[in-house]
PDB file of N, H, CA, C and O in Angstrom:
ATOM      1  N   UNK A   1       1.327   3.870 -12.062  1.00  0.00           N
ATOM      2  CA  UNK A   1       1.772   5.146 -12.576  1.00  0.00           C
ATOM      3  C   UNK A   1       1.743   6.177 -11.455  1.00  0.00           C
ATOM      4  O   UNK A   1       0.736   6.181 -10.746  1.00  0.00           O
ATOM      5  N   UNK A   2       2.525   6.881 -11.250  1.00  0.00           N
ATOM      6  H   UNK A   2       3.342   6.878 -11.826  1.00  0.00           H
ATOM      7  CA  UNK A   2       3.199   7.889 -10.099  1.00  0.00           C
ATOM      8  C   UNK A   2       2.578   8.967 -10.774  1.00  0.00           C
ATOM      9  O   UNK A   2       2.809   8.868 -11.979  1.00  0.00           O
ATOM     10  N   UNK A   3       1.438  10.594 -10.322  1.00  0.00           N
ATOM     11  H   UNK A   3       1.250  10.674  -9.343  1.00  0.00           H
ATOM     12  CA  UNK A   3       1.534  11.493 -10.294  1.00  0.00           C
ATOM     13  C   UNK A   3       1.807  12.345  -9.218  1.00  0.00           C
ATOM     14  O   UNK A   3       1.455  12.157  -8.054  1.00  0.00           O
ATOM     15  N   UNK A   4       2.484  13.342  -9.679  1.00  0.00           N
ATOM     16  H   UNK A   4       2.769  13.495 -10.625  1.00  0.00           H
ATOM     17  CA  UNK A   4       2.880  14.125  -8.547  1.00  0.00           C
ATOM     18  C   UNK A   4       2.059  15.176  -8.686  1.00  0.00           C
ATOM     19  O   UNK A   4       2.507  16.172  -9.255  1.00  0.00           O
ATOM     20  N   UNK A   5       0.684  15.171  -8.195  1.00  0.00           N
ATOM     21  H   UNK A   5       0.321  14.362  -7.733  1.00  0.00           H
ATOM     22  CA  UNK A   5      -0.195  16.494  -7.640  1.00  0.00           C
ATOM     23  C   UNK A   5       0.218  17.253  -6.993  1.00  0.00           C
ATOM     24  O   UNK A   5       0.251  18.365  -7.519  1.00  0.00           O
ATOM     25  N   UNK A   6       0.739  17.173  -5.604  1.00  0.00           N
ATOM     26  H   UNK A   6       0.712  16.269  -5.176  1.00  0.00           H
ATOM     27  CA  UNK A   6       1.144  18.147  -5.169  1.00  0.00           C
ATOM     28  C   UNK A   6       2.471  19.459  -6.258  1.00  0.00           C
ATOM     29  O   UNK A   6       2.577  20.678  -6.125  1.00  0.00           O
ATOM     30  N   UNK A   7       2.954  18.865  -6.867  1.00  0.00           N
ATOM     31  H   UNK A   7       2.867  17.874  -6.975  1.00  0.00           H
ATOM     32  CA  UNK A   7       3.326  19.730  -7.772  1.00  0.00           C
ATOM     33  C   UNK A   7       3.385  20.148  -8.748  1.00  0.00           C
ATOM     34  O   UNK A   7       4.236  20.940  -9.153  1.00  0.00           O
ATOM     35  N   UNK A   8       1.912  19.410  -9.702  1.00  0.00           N
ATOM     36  H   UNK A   8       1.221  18.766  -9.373  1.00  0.00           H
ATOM     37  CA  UNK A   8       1.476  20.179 -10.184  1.00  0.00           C
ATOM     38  C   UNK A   8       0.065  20.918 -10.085  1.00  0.00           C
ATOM     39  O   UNK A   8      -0.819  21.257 -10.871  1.00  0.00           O
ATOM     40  N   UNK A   9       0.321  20.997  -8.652  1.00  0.00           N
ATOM     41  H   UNK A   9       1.039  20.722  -8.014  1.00  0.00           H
ATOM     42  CA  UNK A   9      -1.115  22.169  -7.791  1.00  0.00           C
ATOM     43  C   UNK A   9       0.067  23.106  -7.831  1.00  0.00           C
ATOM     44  O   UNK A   9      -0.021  24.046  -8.619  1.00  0.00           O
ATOM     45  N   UNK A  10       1.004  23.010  -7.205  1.00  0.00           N
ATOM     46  H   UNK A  10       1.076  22.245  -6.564  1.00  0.00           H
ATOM     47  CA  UNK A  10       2.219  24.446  -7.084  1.00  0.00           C
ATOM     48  C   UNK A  10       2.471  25.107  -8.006  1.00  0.00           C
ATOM     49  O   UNK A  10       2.697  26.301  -7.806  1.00  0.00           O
ATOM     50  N   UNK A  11       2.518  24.615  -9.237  1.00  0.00           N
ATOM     51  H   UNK A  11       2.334  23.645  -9.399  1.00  0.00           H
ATOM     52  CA  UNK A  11       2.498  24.588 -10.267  1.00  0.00           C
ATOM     53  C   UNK A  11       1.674  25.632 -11.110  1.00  0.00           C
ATOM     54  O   UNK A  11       2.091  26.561 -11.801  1.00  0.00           O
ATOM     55  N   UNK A  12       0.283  25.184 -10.840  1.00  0.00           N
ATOM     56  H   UNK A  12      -0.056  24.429 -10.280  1.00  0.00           H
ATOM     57  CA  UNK A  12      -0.929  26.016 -10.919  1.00  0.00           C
ATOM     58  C   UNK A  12      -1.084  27.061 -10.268  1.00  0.00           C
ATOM     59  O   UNK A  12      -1.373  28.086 -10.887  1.00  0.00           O
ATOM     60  N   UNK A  13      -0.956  27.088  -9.028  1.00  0.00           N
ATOM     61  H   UNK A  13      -0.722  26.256  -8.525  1.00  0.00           H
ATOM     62  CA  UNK A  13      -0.792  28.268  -8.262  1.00  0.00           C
ATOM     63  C   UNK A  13      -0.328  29.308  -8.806  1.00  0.00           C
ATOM     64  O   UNK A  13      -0.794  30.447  -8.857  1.00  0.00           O
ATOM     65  N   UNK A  14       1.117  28.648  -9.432  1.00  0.00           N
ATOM     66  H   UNK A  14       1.495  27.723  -9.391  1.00  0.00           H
ATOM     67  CA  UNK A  14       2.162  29.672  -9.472  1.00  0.00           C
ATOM     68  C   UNK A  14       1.835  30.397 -10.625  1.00  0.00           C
ATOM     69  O   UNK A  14       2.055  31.608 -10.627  1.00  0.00           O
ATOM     70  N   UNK A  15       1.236  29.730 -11.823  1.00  0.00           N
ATOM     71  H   UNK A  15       1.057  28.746 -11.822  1.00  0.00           H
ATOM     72  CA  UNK A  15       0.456  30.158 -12.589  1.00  0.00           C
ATOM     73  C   UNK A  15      -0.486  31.143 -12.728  1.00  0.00           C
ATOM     74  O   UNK A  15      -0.768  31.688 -13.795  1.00  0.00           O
ATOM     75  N   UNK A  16      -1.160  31.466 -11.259  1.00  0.00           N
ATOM     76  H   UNK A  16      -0.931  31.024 -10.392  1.00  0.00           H
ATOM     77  CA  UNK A  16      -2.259  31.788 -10.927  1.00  0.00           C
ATOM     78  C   UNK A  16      -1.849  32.832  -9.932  1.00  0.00           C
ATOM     79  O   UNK A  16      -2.757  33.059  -9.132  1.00  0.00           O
ATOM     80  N   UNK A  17      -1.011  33.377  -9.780  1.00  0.00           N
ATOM     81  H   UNK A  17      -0.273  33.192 -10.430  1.00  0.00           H
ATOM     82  CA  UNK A  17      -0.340  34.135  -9.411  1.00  0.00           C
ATOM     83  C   UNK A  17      -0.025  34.375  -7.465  1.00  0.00           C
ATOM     84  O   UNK A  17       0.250  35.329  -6.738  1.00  0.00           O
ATOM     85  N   UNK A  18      -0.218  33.202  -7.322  1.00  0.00           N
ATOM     86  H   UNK A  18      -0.441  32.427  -7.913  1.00  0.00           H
ATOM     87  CA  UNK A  18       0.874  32.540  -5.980  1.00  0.00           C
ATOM     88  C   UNK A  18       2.324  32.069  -5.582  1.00  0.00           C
ATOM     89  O   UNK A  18       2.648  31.247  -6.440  1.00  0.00           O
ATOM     90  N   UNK A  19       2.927  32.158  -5.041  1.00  0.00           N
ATOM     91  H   UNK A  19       2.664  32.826  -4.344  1.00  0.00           H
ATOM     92  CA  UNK A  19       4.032  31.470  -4.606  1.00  0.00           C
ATOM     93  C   UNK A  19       3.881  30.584  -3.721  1.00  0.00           C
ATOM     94  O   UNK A  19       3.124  30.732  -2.762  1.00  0.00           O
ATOM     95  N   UNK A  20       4.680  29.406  -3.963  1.00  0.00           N
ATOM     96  H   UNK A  20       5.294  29.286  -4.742  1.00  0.00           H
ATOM     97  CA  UNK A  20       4.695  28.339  -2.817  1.00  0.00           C
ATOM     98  C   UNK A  20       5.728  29.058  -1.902  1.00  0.00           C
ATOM     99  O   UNK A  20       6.738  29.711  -2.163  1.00  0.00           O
ATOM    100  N   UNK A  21       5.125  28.711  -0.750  1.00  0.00           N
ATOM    101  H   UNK A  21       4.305  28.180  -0.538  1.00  0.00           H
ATOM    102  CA  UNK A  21       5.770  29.380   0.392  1.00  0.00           C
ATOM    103  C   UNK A  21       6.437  28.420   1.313  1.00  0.00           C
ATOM    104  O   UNK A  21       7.415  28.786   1.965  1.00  0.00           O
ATOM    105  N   UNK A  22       5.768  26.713   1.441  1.00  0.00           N
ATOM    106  H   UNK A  22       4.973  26.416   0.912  1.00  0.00           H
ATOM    107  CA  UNK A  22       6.039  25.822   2.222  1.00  0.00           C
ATOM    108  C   UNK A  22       5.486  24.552   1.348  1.00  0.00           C
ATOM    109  O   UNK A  22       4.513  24.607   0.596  1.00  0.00           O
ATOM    110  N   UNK A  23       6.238  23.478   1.577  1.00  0.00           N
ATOM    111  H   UNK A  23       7.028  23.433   2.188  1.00  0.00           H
ATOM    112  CA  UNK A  23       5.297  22.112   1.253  1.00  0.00           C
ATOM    113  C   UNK A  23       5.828  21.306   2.345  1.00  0.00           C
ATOM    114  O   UNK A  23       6.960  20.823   2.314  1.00  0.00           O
ATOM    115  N   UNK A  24       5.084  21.175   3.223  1.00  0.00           N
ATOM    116  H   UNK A  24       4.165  21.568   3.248  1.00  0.00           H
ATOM    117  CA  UNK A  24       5.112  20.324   4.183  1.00  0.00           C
ATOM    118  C   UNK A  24       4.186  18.667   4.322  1.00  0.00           C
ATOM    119  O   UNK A  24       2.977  18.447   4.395  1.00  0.00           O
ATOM    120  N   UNK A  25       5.236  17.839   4.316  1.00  0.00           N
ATOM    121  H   UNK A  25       6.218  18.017   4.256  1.00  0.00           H
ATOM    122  CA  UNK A  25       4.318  16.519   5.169  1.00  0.00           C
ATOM    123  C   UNK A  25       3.505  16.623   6.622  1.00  0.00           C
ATOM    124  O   UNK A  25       3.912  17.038   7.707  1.00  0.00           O
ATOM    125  N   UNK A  26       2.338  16.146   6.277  1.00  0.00           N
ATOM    126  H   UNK A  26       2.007  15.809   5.396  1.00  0.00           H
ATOM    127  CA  UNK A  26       1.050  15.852   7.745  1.00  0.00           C
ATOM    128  C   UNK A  26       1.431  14.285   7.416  1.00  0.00           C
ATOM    129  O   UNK A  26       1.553  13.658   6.363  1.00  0.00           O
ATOM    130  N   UNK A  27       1.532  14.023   8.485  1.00  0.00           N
ATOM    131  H   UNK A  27       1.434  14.532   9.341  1.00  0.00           H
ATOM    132  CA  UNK A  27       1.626  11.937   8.280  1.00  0.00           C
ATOM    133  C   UNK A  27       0.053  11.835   9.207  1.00  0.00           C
ATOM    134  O   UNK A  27      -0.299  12.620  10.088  1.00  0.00           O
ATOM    135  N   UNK A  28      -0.589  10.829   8.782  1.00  0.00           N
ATOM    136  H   UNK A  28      -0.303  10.192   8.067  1.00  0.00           H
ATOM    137  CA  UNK A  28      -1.598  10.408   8.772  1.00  0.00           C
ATOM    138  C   UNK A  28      -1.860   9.283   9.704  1.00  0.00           C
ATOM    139  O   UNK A  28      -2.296   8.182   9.368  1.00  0.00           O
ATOM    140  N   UNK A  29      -1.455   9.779  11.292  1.00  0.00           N
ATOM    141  H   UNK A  29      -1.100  10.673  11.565  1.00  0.00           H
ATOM    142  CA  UNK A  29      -1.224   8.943  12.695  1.00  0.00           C
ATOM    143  C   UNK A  29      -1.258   9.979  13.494  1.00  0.00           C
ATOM    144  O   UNK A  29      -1.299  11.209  13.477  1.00  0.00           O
ATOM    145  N   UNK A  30      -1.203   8.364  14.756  1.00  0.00           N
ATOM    146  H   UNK A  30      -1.170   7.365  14.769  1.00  0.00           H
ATOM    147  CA  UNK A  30      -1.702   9.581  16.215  1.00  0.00           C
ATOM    148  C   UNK A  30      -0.570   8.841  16.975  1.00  0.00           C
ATOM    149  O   UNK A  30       0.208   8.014  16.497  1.00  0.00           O
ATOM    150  N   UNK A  31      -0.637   9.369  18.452  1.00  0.00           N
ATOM    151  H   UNK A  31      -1.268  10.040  18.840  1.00  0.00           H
ATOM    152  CA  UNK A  31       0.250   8.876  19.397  1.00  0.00           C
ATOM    153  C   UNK A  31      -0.505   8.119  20.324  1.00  0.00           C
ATOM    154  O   UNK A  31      -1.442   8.701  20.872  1.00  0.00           O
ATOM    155  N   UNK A  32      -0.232   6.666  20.673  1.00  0.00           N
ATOM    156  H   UNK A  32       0.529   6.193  20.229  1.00  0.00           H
ATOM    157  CA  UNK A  32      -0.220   5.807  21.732  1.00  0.00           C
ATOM    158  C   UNK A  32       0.842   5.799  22.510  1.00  0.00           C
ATOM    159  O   UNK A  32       1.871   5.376  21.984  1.00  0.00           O
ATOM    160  N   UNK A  33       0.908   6.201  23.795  1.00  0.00           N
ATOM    161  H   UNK A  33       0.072   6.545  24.222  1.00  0.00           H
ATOM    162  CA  UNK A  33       1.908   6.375  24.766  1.00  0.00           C
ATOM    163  C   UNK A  33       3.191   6.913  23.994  1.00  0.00           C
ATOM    164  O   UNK A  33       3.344   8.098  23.695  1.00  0.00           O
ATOM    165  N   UNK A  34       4.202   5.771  23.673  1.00  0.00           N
ATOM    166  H   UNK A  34       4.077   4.809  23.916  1.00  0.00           H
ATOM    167  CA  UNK A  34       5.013   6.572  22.877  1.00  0.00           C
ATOM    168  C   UNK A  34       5.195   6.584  21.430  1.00  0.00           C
ATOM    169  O   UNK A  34       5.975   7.311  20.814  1.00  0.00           O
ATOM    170  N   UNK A  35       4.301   5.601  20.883  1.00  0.00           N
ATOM    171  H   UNK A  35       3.668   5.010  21.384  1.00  0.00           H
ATOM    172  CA  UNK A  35       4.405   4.848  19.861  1.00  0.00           C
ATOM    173  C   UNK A  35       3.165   5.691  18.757  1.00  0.00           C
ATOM    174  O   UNK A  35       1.964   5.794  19.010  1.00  0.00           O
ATOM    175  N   UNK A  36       3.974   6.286  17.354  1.00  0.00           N
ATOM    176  H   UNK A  36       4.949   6.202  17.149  1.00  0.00           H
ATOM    177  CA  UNK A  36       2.868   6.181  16.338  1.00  0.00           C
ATOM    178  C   UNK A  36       2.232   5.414  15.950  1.00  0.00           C
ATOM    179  O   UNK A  36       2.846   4.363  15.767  1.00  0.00           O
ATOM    180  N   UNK A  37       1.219   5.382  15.703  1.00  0.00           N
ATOM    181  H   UNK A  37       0.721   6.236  15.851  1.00  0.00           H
ATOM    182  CA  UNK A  37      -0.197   4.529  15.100  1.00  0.00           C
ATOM    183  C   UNK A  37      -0.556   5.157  14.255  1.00  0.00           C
ATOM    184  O   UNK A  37      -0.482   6.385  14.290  1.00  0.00           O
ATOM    185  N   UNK A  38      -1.114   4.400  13.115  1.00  0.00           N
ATOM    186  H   UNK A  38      -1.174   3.403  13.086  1.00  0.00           H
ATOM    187  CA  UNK A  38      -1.261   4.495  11.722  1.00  0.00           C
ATOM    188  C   UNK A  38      -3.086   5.128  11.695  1.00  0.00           C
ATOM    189  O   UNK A  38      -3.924   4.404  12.231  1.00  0.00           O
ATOM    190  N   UNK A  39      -3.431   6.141  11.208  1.00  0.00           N
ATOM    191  H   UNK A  39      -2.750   6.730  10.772  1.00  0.00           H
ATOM    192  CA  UNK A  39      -4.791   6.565  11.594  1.00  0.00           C
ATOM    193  C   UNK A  39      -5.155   6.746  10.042  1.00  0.00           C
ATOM    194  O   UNK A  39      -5.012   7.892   9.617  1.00  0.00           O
ATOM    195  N   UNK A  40      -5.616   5.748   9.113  1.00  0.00           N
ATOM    196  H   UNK A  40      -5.731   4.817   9.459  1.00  0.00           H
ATOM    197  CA  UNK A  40      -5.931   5.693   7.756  1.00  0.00           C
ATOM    198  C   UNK A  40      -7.654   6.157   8.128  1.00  0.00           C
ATOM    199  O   UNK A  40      -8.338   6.044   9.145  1.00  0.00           O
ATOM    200  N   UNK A  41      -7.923   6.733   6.719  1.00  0.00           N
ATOM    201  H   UNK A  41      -7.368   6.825   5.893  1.00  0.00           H
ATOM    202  CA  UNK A  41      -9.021   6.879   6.854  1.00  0.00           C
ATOM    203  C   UNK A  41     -10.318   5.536   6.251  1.00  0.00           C
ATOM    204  O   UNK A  41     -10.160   4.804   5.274  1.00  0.00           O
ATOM    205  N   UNK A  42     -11.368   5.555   7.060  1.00  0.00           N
ATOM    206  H   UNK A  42     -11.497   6.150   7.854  1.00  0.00           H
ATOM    207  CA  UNK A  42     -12.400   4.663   6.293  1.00  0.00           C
ATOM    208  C   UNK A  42     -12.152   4.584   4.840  1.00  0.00           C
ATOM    209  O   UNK A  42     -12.037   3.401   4.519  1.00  0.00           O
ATOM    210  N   UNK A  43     -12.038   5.311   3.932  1.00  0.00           N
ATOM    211  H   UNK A  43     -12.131   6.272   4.192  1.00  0.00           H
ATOM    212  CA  UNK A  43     -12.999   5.793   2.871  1.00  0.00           C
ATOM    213  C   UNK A  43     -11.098   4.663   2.023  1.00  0.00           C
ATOM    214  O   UNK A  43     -11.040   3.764   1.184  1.00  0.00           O
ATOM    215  N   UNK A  44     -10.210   5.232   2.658  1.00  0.00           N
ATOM    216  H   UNK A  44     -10.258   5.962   3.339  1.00  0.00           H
ATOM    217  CA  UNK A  44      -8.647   4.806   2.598  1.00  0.00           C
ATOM    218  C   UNK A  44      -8.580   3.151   2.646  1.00  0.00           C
ATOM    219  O   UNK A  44      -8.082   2.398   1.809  1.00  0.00           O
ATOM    220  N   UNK A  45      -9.183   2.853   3.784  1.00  0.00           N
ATOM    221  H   UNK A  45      -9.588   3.465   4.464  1.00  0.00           H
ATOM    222  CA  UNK A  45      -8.787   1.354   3.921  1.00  0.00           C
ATOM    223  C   UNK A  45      -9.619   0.620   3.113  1.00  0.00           C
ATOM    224  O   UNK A  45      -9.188  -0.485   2.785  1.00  0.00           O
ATOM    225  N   UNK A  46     -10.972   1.031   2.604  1.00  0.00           N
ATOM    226  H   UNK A  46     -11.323   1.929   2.871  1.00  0.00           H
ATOM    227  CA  UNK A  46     -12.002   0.190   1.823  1.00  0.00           C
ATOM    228  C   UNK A  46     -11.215   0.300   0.466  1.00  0.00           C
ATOM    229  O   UNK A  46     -10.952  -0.803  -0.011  1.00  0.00           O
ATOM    230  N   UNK A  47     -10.890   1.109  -0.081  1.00  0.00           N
ATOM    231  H   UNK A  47     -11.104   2.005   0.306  1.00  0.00           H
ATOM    232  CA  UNK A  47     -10.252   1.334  -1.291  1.00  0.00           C
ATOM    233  C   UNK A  47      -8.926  -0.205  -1.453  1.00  0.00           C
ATOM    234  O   UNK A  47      -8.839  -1.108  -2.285  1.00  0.00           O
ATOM    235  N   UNK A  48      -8.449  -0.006  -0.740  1.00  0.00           N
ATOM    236  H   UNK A  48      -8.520   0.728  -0.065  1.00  0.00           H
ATOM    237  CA  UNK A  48      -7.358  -0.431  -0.486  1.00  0.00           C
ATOM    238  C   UNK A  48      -7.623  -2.050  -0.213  1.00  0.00           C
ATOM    239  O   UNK A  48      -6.747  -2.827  -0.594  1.00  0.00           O
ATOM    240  N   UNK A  49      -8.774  -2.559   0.418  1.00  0.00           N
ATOM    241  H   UNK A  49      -9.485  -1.927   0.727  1.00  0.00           H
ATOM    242  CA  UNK A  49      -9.363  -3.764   0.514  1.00  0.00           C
ATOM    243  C   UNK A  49     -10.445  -4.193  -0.849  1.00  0.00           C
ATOM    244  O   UNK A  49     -10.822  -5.319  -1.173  1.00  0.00           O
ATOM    245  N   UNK A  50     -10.678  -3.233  -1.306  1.00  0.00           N
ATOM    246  H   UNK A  50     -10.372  -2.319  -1.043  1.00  0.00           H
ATOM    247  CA  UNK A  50     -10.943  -3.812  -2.572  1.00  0.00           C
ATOM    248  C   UNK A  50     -10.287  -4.284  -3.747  1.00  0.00           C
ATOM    249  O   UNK A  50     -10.516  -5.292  -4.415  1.00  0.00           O
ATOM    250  N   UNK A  51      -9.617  -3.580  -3.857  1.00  0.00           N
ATOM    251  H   UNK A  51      -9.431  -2.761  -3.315  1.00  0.00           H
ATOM    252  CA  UNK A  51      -8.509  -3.665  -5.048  1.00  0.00           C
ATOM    253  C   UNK A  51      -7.466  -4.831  -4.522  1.00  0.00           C
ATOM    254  O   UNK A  51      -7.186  -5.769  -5.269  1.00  0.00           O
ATOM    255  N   UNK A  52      -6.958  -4.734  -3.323  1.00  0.00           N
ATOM    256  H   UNK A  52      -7.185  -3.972  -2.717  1.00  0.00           H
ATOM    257  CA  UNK A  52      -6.487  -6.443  -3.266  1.00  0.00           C
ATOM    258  C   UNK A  52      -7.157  -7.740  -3.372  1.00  0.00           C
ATOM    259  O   UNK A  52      -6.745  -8.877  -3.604  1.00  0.00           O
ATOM    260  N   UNK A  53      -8.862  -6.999  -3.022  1.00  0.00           N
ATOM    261  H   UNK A  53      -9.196  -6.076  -2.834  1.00  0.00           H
ATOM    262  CA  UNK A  53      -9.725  -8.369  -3.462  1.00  0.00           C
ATOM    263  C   UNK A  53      -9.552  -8.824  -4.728  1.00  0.00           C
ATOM    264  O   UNK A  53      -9.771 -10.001  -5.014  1.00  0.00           O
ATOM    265  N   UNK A  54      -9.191  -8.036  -5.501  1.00  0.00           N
ATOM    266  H   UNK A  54      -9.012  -7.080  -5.268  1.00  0.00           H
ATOM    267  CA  UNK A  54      -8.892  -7.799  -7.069  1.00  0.00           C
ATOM    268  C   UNK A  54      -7.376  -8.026  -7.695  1.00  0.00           C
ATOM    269  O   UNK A  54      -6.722  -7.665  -8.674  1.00  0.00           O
ATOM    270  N   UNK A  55      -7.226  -8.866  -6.495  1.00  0.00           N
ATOM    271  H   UNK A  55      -7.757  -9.160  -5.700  1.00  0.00           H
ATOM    272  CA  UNK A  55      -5.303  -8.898  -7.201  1.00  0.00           C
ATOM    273  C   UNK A  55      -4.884  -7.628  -7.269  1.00  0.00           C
ATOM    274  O   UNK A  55      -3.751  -7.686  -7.746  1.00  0.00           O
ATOM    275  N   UNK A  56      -5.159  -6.562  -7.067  1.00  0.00           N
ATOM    276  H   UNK A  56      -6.080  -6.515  -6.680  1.00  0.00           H
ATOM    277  CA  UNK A  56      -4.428  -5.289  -7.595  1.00  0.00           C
ATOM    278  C   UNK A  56      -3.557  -4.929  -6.614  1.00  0.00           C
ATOM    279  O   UNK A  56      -4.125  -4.376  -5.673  1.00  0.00           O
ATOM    280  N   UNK A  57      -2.403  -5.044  -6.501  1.00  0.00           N
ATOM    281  H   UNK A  57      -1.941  -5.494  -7.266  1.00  0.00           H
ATOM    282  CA  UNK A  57      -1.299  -4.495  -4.904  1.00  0.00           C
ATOM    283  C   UNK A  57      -1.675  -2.989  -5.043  1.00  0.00           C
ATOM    284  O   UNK A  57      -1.534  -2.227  -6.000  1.00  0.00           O
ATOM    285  N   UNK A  58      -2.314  -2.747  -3.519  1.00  0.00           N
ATOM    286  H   UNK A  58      -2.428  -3.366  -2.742  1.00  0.00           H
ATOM    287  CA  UNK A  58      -1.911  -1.356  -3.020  1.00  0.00           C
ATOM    288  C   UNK A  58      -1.860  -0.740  -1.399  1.00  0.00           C
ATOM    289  O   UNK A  58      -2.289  -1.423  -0.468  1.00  0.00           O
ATOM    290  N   UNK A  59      -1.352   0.468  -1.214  1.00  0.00           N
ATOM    291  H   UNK A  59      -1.004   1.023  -1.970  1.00  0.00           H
ATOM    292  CA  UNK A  59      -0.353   0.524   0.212  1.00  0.00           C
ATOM    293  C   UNK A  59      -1.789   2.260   0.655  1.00  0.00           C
ATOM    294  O   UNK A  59      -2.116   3.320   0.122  1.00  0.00           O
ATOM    295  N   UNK A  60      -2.160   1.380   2.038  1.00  0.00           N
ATOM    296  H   UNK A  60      -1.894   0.518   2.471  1.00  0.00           H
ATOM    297  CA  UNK A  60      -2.695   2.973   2.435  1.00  0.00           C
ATOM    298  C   UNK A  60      -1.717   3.490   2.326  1.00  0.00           C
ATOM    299  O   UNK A  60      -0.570   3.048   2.256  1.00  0.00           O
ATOM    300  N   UNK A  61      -2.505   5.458   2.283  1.00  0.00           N
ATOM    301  H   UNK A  61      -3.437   5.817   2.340  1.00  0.00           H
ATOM    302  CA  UNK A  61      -1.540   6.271   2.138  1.00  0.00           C
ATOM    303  C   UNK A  61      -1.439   7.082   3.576  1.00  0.00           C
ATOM    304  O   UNK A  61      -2.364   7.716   4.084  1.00  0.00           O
ATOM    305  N   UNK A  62      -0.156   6.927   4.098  1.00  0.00           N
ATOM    306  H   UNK A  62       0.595   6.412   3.686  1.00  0.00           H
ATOM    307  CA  UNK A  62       0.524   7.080   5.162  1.00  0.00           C
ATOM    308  C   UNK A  62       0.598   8.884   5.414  1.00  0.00           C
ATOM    309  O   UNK A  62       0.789   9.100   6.611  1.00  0.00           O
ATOM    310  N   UNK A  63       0.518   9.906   4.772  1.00  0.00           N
ATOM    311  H   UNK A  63       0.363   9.730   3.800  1.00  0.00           H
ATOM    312  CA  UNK A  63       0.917  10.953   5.007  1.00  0.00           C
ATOM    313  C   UNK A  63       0.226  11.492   3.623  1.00  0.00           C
ATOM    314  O   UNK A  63       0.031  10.870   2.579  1.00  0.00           O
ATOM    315  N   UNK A  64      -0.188  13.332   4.069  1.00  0.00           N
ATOM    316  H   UNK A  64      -0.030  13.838   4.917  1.00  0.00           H
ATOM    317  CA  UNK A  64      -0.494  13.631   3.020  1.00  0.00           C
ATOM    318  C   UNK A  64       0.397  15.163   2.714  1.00  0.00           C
ATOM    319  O   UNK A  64       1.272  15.433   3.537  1.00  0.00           O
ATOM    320  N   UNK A  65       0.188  16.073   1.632  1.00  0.00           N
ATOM    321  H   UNK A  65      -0.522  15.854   0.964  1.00  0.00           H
ATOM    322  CA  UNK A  65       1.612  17.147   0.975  1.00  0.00           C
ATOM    323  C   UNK A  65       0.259  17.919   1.705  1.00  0.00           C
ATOM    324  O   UNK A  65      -0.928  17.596   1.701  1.00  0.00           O
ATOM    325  N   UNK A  66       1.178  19.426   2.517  1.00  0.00           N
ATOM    326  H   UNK A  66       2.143  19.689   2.520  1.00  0.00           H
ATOM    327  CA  UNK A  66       0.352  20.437   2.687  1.00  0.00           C
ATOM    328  C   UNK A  66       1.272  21.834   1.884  1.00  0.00           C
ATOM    329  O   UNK A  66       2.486  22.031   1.833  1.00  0.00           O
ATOM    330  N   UNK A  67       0.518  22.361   1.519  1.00  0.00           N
ATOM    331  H   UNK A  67      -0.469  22.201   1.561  1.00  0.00           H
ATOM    332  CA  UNK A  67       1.075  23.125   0.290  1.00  0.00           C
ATOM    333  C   UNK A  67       0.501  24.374   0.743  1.00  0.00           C
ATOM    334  O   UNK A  67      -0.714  24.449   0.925  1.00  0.00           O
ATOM    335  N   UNK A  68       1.201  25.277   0.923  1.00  0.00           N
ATOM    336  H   UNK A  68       2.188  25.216   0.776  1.00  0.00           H
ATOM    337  CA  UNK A  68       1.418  26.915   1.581  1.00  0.00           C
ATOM    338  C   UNK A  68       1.734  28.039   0.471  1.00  0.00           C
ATOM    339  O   UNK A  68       2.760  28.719   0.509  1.00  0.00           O
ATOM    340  N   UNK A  69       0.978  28.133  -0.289  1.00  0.00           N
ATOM    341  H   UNK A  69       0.145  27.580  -0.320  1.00  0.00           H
ATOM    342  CA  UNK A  69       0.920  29.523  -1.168  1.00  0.00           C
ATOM    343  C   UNK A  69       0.523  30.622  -0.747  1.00  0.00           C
ATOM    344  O   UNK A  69      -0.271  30.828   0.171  1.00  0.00           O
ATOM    345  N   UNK A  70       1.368  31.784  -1.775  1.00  0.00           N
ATOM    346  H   UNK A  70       2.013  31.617  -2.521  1.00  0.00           H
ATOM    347  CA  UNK A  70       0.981  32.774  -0.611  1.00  0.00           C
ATOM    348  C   UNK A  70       0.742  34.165  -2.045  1.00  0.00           C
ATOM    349  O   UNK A  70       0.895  33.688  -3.169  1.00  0.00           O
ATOM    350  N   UNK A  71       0.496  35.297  -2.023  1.00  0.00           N
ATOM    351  H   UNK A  71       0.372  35.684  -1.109  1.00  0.00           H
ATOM    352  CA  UNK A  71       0.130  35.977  -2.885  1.00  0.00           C
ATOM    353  C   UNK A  71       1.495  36.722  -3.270  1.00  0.00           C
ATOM    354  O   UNK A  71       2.404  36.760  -2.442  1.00  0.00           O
ATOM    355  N   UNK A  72       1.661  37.434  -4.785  1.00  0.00           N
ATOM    356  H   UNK A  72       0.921  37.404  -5.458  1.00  0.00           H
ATOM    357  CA  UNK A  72       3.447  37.640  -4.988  1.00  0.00           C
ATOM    358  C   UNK A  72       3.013  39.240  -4.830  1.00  0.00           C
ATOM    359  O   UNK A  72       3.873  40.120  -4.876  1.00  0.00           O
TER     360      UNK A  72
END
């Protein structure tokens, strides 16, 4: 099942009397010479190694939503 937090945090905000101003992707890597590399976190890859221990398919998460509210 797919939720989309990041919009319904914007959502809330906006509620709350913010405007989204930006939603930008941070991808979740670094640079080797020229090449991205995948920089998952600990807490990311154990998750992710458990639950396949468990038959359960799942994909670290590659990038995270940065969300820029601003006051109206």
């Amino acid at each position: 099942m797919f939720i989309d937090l990041p919009g319904a945090l914007a959502r809330l905000g906006e509620r709350s009397g913010f405007v989204l101003f930006e939603r930008n992707v941070a991808l979740l890597a670094g640079l080797r010479d020229d090449t991205i590399v995948p920089r998952a976190s600990f807490f990311a890859l154990e998750q992710v190694r458990k639950a396949r221990a468990r038959a359960i398919p799942r994909l670290v998460t590659a990038h995270e939503d940065l969300l820029v509210l601003r006051a109206k």
